[in-house]
C-alpha positions as CSV (number, residue, x, y, z in Angstrom):
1,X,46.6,58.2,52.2
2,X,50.0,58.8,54.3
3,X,52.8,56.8,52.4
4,X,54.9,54.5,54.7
5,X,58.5,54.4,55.0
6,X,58.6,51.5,52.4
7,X,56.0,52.8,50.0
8,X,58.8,55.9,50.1
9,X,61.9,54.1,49.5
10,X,60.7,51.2,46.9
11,X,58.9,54.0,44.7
12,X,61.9,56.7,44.9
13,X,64.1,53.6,43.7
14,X,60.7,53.0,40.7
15,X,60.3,56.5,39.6
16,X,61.4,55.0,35.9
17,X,58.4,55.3,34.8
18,X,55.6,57.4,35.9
19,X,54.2,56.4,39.2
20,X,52.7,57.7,41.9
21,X,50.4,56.1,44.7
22,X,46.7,55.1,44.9
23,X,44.3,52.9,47.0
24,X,44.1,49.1,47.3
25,X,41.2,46.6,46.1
26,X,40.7,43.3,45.6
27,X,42.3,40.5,42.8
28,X,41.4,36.6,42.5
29,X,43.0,33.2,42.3
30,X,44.6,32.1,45.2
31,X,43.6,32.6,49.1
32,X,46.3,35.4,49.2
33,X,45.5,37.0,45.7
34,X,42.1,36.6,46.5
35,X,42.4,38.6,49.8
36,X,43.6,41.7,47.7
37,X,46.7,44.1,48.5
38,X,47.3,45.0,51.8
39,X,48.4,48.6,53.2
40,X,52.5,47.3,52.6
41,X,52.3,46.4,48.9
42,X,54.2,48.4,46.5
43,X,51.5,51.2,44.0
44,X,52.6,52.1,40.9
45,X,50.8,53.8,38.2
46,X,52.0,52.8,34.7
47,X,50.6,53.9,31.2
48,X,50.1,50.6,30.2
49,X,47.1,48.4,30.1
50,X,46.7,45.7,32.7
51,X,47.7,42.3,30.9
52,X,50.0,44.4,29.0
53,X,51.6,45.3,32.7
54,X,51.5,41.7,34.0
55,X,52.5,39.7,31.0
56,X,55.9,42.7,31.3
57,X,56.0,41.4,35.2
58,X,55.7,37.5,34.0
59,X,58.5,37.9,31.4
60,X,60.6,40.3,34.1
61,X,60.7,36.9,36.2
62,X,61.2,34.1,34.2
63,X,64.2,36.0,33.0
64,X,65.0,35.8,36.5
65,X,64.6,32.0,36.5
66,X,61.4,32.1,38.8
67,X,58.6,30.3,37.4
68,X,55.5,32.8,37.9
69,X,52.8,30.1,39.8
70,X,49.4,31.8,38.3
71,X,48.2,34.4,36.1
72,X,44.6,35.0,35.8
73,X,42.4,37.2,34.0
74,X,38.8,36.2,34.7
75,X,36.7,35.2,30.9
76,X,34.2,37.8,30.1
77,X,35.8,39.9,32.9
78,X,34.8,43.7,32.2
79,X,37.2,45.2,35.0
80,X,39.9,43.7,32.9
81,X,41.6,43.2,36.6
82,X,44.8,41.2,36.2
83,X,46.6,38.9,39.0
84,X,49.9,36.8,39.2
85,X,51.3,34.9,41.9
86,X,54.8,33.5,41.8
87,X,56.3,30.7,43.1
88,X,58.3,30.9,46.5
89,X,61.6,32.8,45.6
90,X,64.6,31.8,47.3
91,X,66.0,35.3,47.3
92,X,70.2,34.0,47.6
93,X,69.3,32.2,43.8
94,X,68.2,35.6,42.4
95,X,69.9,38.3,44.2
96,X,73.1,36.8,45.8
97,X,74.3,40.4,47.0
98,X,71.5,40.7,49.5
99,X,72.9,40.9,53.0
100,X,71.2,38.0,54.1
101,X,73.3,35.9,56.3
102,X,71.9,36.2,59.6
103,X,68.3,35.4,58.9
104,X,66.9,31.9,59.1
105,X,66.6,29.7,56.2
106,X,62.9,30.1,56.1
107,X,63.4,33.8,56.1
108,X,65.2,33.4,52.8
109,X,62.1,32.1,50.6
110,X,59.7,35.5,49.2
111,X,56.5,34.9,47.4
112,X,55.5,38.3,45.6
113,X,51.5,38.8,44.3
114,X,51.1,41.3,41.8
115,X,47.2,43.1,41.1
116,X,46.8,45.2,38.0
117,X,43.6,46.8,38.1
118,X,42.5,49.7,35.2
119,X,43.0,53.4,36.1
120,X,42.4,56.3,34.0
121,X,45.1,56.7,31.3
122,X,46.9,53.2,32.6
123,X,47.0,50.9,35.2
124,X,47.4,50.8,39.0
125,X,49.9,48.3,39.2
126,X,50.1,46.3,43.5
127,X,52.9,44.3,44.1
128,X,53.1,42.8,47.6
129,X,56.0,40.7,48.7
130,X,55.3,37.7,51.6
131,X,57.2,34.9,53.4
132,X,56.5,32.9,56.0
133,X,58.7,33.2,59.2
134,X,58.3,30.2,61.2
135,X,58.4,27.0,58.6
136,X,60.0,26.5,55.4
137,X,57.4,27.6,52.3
138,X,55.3,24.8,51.0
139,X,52.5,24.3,48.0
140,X,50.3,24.7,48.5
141,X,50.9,28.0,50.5
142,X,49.8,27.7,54.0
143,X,48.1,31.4,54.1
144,X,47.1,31.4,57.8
145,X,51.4,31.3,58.6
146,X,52.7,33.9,55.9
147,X,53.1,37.4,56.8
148,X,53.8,40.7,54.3
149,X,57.6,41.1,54.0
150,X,58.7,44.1,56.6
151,X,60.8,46.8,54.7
152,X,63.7,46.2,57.1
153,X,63.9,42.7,55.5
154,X,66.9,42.5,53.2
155,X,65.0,40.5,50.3
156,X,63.3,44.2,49.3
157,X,66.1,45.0,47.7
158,X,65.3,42.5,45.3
159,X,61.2,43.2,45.7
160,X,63.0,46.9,44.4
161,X,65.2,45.1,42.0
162,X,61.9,44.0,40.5
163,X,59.8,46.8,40.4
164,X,62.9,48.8,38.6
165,X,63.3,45.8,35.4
166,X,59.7,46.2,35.2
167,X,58.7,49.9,35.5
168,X,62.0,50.0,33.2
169,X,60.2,47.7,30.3
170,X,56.7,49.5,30.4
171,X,58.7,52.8,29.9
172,X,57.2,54.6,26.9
């Protein structure tokens, strides 16, 4: 798997903790968990289980002030897959140093889907940053209008921001 531009800079800035990159698969919950990673989101391997890695990524935003939307963990599941969606992130509250003055206010608002799936000696961790470009966010998330978050977007450095607080808290 050839690792995009992106996938280069947000895992030099994670290398924390030990990470390296895998394939995608699926999640649940919402339309856009439900669709599963795509080829943008973030892959980090962590030696951690999976609700152990998403219940780190759940505290690593409230302390952040965002409100994490779902968490879900299906009963009886045997994949022990975990998925978390949060709430639409306006990026100026959180990160007020990202250069985001040009951009229209729509542009401003990140939604970020995490997938934590089980992997041999940890957990394959898929965090995939969205917005919608053409309308402010609503809830329920129109799907159909929101697009993955290009890495030229200035809001990654807080999708990178992220990733760091968290791969910093799983560290052994």
């Amino acid at each position: 798997m050839t690792v995009t531009r992106a996938r280069s800079a947000i895992l030099s800035s994670l290398f924390v903790a030990p990470i390296l990159v895998g394939a995608c698969s699926s999640g649940a919950q919402s339309s856009g968990i439900a669709r599963g990673p795509s080829d943008s989101a973030i892959e980090a391997r962590i030696a951690a289980p999976p609700d152990s890695v998403i219940q780190t990524a759940w505290e690593t935003l409230r302390a952040d002030g965002i409100t994490p939307r779902s968490y879900q963990r299906a009963a009886g599941d045997t994949s022990n897959v975990a998925t978390m969606e949060s709430e639409w992130i306006y990026v100026p509250n959180v990160f007020p140093s990202a250069p985001l003055g040009s951009l229209r206010e729509p542009e401003k608002f990140i939604k970020m889907l995490f997938w934590a799936q089980p992997f041999r000696g940890g957990t394959v961790l898929y965090i995939e940053p969205l917005y919608d470009p053409t309308t402010m966010p609503t809830e329920p998330t129109n799907w159909a209008r929101v697009r993955t978050l290009p890495p030229a977007h200035p809001a990654w450095q807080y999708v990178q921001y992220t990733g760091t607080q968290l791969a910093r808290r799983l560290e052994p």
